[in-house]
C-alpha positions in Angstrom: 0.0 0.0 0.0 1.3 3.1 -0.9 0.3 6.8 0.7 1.6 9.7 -0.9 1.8 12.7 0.8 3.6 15.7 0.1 7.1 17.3 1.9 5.7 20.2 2.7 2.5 19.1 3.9 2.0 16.7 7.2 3.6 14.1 7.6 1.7 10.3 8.0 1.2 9.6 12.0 0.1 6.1 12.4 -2.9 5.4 14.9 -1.0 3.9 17.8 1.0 7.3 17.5 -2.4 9.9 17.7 -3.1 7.6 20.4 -0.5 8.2 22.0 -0.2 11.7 21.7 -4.2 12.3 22.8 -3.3 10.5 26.1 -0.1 12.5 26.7 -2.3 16.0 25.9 -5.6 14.4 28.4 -2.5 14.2 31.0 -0.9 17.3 30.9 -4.3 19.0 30.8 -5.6 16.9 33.9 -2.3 16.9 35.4 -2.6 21.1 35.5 -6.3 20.8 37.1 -4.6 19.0 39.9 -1.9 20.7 40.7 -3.2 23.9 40.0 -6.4 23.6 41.7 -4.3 21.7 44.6 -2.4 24.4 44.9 -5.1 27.2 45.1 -6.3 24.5 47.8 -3.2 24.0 49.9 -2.8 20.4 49.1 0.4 18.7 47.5 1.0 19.1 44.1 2.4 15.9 42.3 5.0 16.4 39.6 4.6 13.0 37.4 1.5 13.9 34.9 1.2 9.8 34.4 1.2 9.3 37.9 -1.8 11.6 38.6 -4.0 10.3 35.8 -3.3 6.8 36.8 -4.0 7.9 40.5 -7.0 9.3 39.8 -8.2 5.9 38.1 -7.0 3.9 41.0 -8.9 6.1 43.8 -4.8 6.7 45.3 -5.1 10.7 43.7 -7.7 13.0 44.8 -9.3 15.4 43.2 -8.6 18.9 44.7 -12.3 19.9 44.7 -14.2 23.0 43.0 -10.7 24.8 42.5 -9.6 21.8 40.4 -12.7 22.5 37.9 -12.4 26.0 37.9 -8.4 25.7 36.7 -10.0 22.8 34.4 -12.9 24.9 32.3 -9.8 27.6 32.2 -7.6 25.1 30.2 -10.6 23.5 28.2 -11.3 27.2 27.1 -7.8 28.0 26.5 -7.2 24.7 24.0 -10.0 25.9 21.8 -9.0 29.2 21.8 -5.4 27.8 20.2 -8.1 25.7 17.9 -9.3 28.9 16.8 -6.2 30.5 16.2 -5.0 27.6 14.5 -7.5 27.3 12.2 -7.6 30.2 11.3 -4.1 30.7 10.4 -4.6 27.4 8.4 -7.5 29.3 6.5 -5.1 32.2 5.3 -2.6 29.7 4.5 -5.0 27.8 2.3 -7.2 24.8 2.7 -10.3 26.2 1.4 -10.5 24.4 -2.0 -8.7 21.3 -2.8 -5.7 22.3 -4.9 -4.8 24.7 -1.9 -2.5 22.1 -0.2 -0.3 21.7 -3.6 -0.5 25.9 -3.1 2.0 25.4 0.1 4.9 24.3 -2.4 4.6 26.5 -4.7 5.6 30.1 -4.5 4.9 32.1 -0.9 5.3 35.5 -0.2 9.1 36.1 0.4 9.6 34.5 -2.7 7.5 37.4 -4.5 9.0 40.5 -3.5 8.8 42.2 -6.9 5.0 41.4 -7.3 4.3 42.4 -3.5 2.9 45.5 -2.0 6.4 47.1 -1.5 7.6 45.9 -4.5 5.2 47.3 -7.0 5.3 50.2 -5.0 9.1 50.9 -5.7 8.9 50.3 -9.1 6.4 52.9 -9.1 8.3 55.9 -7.7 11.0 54.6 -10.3 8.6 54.3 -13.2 6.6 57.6 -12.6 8.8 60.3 -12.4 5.5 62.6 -12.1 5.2 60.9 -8.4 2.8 58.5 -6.5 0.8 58.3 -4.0 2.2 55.9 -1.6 -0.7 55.3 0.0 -2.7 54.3 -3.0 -1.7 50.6 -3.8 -3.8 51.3 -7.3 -1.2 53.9 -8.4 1.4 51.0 -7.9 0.3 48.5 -10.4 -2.7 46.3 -11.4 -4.0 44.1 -8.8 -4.1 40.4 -10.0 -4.7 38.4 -6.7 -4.2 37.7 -3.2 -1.5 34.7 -2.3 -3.4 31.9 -1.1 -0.3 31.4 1.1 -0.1 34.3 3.5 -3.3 36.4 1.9 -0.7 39.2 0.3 -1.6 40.9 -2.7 0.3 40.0 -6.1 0.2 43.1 -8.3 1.9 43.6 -11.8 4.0 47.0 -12.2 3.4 49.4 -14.7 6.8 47.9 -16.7 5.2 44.3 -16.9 2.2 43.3 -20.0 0.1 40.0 -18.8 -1.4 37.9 -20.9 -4.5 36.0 -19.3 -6.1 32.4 -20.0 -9.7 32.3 -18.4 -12.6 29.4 -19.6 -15.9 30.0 -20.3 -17.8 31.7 -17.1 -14.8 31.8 -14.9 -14.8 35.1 -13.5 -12.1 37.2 -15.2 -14.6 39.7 -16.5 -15.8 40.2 -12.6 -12.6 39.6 -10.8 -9.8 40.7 -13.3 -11.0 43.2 -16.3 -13.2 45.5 -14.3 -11.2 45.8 -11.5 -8.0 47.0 -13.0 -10.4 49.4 -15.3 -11.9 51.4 -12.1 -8.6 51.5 -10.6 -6.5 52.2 -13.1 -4.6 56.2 -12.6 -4.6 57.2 -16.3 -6.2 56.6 -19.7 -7.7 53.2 -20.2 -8.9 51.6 -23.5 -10.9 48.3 -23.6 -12.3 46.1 -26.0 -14.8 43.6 -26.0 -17.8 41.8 -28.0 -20.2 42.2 -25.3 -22.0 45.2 -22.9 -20.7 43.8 -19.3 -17.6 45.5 -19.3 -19.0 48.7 -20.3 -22.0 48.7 -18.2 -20.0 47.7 -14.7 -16.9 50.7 -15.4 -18.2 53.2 -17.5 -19.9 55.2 -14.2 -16.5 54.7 -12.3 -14.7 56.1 -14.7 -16.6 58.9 -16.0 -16.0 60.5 -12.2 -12.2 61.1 -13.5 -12.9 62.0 -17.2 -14.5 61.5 -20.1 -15.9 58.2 -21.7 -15.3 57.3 -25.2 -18.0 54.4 -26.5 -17.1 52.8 -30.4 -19.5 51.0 -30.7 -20.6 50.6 -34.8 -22.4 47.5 -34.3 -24.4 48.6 -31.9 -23.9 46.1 -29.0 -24.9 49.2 -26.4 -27.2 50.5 -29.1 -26.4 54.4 -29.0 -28.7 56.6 -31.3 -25.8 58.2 -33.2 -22.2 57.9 -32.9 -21.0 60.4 -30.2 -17.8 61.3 -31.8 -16.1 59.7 -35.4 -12.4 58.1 -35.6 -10.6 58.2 -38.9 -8.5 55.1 -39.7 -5.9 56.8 -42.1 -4.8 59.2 -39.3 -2.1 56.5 -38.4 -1.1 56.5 -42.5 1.7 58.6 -43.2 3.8 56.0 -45.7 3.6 53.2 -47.3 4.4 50.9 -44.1 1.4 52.1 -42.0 -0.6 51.6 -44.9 0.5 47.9 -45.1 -0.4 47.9 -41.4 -3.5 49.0 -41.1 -4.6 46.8 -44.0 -2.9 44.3 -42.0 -6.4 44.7 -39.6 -8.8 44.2 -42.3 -7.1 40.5 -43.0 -6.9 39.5 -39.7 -10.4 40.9 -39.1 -11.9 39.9 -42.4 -10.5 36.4 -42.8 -11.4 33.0 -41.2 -8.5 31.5 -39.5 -9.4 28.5 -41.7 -9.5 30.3 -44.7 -6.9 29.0 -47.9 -5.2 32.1 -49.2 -4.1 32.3 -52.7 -0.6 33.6 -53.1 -1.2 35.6 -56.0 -4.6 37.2 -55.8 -5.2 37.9 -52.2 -1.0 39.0 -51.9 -1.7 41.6 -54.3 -5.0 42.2 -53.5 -3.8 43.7 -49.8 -0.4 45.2 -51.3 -4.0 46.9 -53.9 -5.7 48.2 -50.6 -2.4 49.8 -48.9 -1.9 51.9 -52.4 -5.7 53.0 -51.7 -5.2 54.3 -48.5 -2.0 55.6 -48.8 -3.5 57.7 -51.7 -6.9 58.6 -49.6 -4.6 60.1 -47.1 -2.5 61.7 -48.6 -5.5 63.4 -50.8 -7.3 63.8 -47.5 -9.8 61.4 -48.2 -11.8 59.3 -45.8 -11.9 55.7 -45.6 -14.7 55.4 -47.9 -12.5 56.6 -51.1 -11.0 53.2 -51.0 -13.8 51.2 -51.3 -15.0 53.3 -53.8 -11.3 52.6 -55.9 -11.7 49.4 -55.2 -14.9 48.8 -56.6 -13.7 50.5 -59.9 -11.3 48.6 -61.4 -10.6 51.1 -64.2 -10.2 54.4 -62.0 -7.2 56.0 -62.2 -7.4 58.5 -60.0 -5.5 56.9 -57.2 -2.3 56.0 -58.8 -2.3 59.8 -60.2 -2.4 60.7 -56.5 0.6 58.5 -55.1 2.3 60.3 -58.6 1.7 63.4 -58.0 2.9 63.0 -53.9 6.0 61.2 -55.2 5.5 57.9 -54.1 7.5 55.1 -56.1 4.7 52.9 -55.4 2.3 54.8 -57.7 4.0 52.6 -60.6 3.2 49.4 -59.2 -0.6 50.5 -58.6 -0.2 51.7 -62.6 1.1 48.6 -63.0 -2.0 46.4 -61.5 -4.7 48.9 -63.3 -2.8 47.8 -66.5 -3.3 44.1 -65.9 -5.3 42.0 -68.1 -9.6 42.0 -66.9 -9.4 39.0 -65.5 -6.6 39.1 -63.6 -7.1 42.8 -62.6 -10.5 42.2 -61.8 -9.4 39.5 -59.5 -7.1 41.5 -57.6 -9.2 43.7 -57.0 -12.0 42.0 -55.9 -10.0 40.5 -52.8 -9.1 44.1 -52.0 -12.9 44.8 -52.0 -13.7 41.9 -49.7 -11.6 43.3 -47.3 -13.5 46.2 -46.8 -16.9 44.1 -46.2 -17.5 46.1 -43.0 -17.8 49.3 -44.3 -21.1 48.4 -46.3 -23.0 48.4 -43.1 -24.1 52.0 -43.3 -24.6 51.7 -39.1 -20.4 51.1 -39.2 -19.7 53.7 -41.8 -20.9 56.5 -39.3 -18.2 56.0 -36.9 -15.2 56.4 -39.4 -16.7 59.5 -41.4 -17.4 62.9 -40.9 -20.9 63.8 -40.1 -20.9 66.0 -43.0 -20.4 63.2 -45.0 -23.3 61.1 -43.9 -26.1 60.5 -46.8 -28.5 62.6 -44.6 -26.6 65.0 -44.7 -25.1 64.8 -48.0 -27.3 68.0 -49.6 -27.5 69.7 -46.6 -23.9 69.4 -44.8 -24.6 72.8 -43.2 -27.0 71.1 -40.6 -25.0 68.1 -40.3 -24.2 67.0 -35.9 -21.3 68.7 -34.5 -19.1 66.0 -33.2 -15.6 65.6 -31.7 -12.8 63.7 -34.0 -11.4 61.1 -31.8 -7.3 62.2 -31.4 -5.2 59.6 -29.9 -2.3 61.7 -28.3 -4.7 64.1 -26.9 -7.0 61.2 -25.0 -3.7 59.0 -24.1 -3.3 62.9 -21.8 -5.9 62.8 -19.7 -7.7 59.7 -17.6 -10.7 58.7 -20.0 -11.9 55.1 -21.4 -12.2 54.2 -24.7 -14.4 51.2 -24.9 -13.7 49.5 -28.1 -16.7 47.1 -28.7 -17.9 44.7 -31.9 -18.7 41.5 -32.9 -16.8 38.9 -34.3 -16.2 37.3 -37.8 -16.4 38.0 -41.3 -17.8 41.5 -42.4 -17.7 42.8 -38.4 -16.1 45.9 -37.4 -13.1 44.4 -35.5 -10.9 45.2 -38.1 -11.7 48.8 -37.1 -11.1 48.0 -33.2 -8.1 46.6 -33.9 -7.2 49.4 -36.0 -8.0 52.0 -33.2 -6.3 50.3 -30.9 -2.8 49.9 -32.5 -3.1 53.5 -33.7 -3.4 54.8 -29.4 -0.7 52.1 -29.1 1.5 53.7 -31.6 0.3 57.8 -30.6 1.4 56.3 -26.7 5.0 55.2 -28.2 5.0 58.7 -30.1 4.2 60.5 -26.7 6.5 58.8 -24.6 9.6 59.8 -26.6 8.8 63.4 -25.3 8.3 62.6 -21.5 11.0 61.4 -19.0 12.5 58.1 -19.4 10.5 57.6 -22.6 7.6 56.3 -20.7 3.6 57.6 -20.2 3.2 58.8 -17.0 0.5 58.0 -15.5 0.4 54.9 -17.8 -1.9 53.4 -20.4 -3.8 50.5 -19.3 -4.8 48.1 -22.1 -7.2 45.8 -21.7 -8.3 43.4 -24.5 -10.7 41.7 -23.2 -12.0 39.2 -26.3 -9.1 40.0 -28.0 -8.8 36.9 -30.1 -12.3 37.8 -31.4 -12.2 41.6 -31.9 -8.9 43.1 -31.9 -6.3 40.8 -33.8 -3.5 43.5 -34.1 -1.0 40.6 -36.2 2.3 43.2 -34.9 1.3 42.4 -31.7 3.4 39.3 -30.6 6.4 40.8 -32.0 5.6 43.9 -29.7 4.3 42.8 -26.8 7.4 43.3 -24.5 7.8 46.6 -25.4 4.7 47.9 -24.5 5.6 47.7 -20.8 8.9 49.8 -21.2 6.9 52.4 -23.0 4.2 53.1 -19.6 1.5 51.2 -21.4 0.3 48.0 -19.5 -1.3 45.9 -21.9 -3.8 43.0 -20.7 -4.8 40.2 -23.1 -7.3 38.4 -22.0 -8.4 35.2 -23.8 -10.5 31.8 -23.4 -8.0 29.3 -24.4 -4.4 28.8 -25.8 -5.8 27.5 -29.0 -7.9 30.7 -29.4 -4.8 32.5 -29.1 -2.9 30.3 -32.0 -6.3 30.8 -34.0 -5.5 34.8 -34.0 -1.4 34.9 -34.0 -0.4 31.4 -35.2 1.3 29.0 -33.1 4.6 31.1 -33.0 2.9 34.1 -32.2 1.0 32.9 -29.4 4.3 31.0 -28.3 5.5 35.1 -28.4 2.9 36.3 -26.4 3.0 34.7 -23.8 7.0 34.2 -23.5 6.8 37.8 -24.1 4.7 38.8 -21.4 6.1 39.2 -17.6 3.0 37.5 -15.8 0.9 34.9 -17.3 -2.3 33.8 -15.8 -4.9 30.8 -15.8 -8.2 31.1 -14.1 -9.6 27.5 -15.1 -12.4 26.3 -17.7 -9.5 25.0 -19.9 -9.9 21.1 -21.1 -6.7 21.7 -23.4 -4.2 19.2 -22.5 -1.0 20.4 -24.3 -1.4 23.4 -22.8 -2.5 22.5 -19.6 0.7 19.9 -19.6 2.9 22.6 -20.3 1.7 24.8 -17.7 2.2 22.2 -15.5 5.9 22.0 -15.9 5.8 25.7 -15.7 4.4 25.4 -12.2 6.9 22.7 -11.5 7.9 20.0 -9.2 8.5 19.4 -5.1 9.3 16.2 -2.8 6.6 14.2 -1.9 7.0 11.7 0.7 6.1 7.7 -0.8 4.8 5.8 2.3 4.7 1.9 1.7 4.0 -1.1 4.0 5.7 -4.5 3.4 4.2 -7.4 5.2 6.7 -10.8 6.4 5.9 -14.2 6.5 4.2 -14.2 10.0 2.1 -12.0 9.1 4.0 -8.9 10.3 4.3 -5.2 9.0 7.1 -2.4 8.6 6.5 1.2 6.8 9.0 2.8 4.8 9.2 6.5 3.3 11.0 7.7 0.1 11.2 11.2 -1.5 10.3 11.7 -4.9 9.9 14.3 -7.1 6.1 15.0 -8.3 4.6 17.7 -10.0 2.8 20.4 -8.1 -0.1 20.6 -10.2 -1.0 17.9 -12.7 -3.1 18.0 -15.7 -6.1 17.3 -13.5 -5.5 19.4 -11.1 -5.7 22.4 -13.3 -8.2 21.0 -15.4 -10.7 21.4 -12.8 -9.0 24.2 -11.4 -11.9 25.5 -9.0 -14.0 29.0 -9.8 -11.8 31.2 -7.0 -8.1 30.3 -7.8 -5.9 31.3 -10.2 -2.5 30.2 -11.2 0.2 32.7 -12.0 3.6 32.3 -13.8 5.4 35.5 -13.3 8.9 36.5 -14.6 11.4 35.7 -11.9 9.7 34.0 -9.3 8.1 31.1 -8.8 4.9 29.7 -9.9 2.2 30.7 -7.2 -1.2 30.0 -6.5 -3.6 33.4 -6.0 -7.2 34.4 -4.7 -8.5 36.9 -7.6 -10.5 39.4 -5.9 -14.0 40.1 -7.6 -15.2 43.6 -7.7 -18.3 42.4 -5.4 -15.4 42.5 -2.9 -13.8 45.0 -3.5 -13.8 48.6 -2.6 -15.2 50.3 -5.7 -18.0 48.0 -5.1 -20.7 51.0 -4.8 -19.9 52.7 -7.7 -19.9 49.6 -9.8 -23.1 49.0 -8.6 -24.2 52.6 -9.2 -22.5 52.3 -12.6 -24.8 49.1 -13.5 -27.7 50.8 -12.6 -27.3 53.4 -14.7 -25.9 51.3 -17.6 -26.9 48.0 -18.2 -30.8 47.5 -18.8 -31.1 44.4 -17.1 -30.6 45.9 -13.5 -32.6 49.0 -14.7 -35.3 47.3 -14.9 
């Protein structure tokens, strides 16, 4: 028979032993009644604990009368007291949920000093040259979690990006998105493909500045758009054309979708030419659809000539083609644009002006703001960033939006001390697989953080993640990022097996009995080295813990903190109330 039973944990007592050690405690605890209370009494007091219990038994000991109850009821009460303590020093230890024993070998508290309290809170005064409030732990970094061993809290600094793996109905919407949005000291920007997040921040954070809602599909359901974003701000050469158009394939396409090398190639290399041309014409958006629906204008090319750029003779060049080929090319620049033929979507990414409504009378067209990056990236306001997902939705636009305050906080920076924003960006991409696949983003994920913008990426399994990036890229993302999360849901075994070894191994103690010929028995114990965690283990990871992989420490075990509990919990509330219909009504 084998028992196996970890190093850390305790240790196997065999029954004889507990025994044993009850009688001994009875003793001691009888023994003080006696010659405590025969001491308050004036009798004898005898020094052999055995002897007295024995005595007792045998009628040769006697009890020292009321005082020996009295000193009795006083130990009784003192033992439970120590049970109390006890257990509840075993409760912020752990023990609550059944992984929180393998919690006990895995990282503790002095093992995360740059994660901890003080830690985040240095980094801060070193990362913010504009100062901190010391006394704000929300100024120091974003909370993730409290230890399970020793209840501490585990924050990220501002110089760390996190990526996050949470199932299905797990809590990280409740317990890690929200949170870090009402807290967070400067601008925030979020994305999702759904109201929640909205709903639960947007009164929060509308106390500290303005709030910024794209939403072009109509997921909140606003009347008109309350302000319009152009795309082409970001496109100043040839190489942010290729990147924004980069966001229309990665929003456009099915993962599983063949591409053909020639026609959809030179179908996106077709698209850049148009919006390279619209901005440097001052077009909006809407020129290139137009271009690209007319195969025989040559308006564009005469543009890109006329600015100088060498790449007007390659778009010559493709307007030359023979029909069939031409009109093949551009029909897979077309399909690229699929979102803009929702006339809800168009709204948000032209002026008002230019609306149909308005189109003969552009005198009493809405006045409303142009969305600037730099400026909003100055101040503490939330741009909420939501769509759906798939073909012909408007991600391409949020992941559009988002890389171009990504690149405006990169621009900024350079001006500020030590290159940084200050406060800092926080970036949550909530849904991000689904509605904001930025395709530059695994190869600059690790520079985010040493540019004061905190970036979040928050997803629903690995595989989700290779769907959106590839395999590599996802690999990149999350070697890239300094602390990587799992929150449970996740049936994925590779993943879930590789996570394991991240989490790592400890000595477990191997108890065995051997039995001899007459019938006797003999225990032995052997280390061995086990994993911490095991695929099942995480696999049914329960809804309250968290596992985190942080750069430079060991794996630990945390308690995320829902918003329910926290401190902002009345203003969420308020915030839902006056947001979300559901509690409305």
């Amino acid at each position: 028979m084998n028992t196996r039973r970890s190093a850390t944990a305790a240790l196997y007592i065999p029954l004889p032993l507990w025994l044993l050690l009850a009688f001994g405690v009875v003793s001691l605890v009888v023994w003080g009644a006696v010659a405590l209370g025969g001491l308050a009494a004036g009798t004898p007091i005898t020094s052999n604990p055995v002897t007295v219990v024995l005595g007792l038994a045998m009628g040769t000991v006697t009890w020292p009368g009321s005082w020996g109850w009295v000193v009795l009821v006083v130990e009784l009460g003192v033992l439970v007291g120590l049970g109390v303590v006890v257990a509840r020093v075993r409760g912020r230890r752990g023990g609550k949920t059944s992984v929180d024993r393998s919690a006990r070998s895995m990282g503790h508290p002095a093992d995360l000093t740059p994660y901890s309290a003080d830690g985040v809170a240095a980094s801060a005064q070193r990362l913010r040259p504009g100062g901190v409030d010391l006394a704000n732990p929300d100024e120091h970094g974003v909370l993730i979690g409290r230890t399970v061993v020793g209840r501490k809290d585990f924050r990220s600094s501002w110089e760390d990006t996190i990526v996050e793996i949470w199932g299905p109905r797990t809590g990280k919407t409740t317990s890690q998105a929200v949170p870090a949005i009402v807290a967070a000291p400067g601008a925030v920007l979020a994305t999702s493909n759904k109201r929640d997040l909205h709903d639960a921040t947007r009164g929060v954070r509308e106390l500290v500045g303005k709030a910024w809602l794209f939403d072009p599909q109509d997921i909140v359901g606003l009347p008109e758009p309350e302000f319009w974003v152009n795309p082409l701000d970001t496109v100043t050469g040839p190489r942010e054309a290729s990147e924004l158009v980069a966001h229309f394939v990665a929003g456009s396409t099915s993962p599983d979708a063949k591409k053909d090398s020639y026609f959809d190639t030179e179908g996106e290399n077709l698209l850049s030419y148009f919006f390279l041309a619209a901005a440097r014409s001052g077009k909006d958006i809407t020129a290139a659809y137009h271009w690209a629906a007319d195969s025989r204008n040559r308006e564009p090319a005469e543009i890109l000539r006329d600015a100088g750029d060498i790449v007007a003779s390659k778009l010559a060049g493709i307007v030359e083609l023979p029909e069939k080929q031409r009109e093949g090319v551009y029909a897979s620049a077309l399909r690229l644009l699929k979102c803009l033929e929702d006339a809800r979507v168009l709204k948000w990414v032209t002026p008002p002006t230019s609306w149909p409504e308005y189109a003969d009378r552009p005198a009493e067209a809405p006045t409303i703001p142009q969305f600037d990056a730099k400026s909003f990236l100055q101040t503490r306001d939330t741009l909420y960033l939501l769509s759906k997902e798939g073909e012909g939705s408007a991600s391409p636009l949020v992941a559009a939006l988002t890389f171009a305050v990504l690149v405006a906080g990169e621009q900024l920076g350079r001006e500020l001390p030590g290159a940084r924003l200050d406060p800092p960006l926080l970036c949550v991409l909530d849904e991000a697989a689904n509605v904001c696949r930025i395709r530059q983003l695994p190869n600059l994920y690790s520079h985010f953080g040493s540019r004061g913008m905190l970036v979040m990426t928050i997803l629903q399994s690995w595989e989700q993640g290779v769907e959106a990036w590839g395999k590599s890229g996802m690999q990149k993302i999350w070697d890239s990022a300094n602390v990587r999360v799992y929150g449970g849901g996740v049936a994925d075994a590779d993943f879930l097996d590789r996570l394991a070894r991240l989490v790592g191994r400890d000595d477990e103690l191997r108890w065995s009995r051997s039995y001899d010929r007459n019938g006797g028995s003999s225990r032995s114990v052997s280390p061995q080295r086990e994993r911490i965690l095991d695929v099942e283990h995480l696999a049914k990871l329960p809804r309250g813990r968290a596992v985190v992989v942080a750069s430079g420490v060991p794996a630990t075990m945390v308690e995320p903190v829902p918003w329910m509990a926290g401190p902002r919990a009345g203003e969420i509330r308020l915030s839902l109330a006056t947001y979300d219909p559901g509690a409305r009504n």
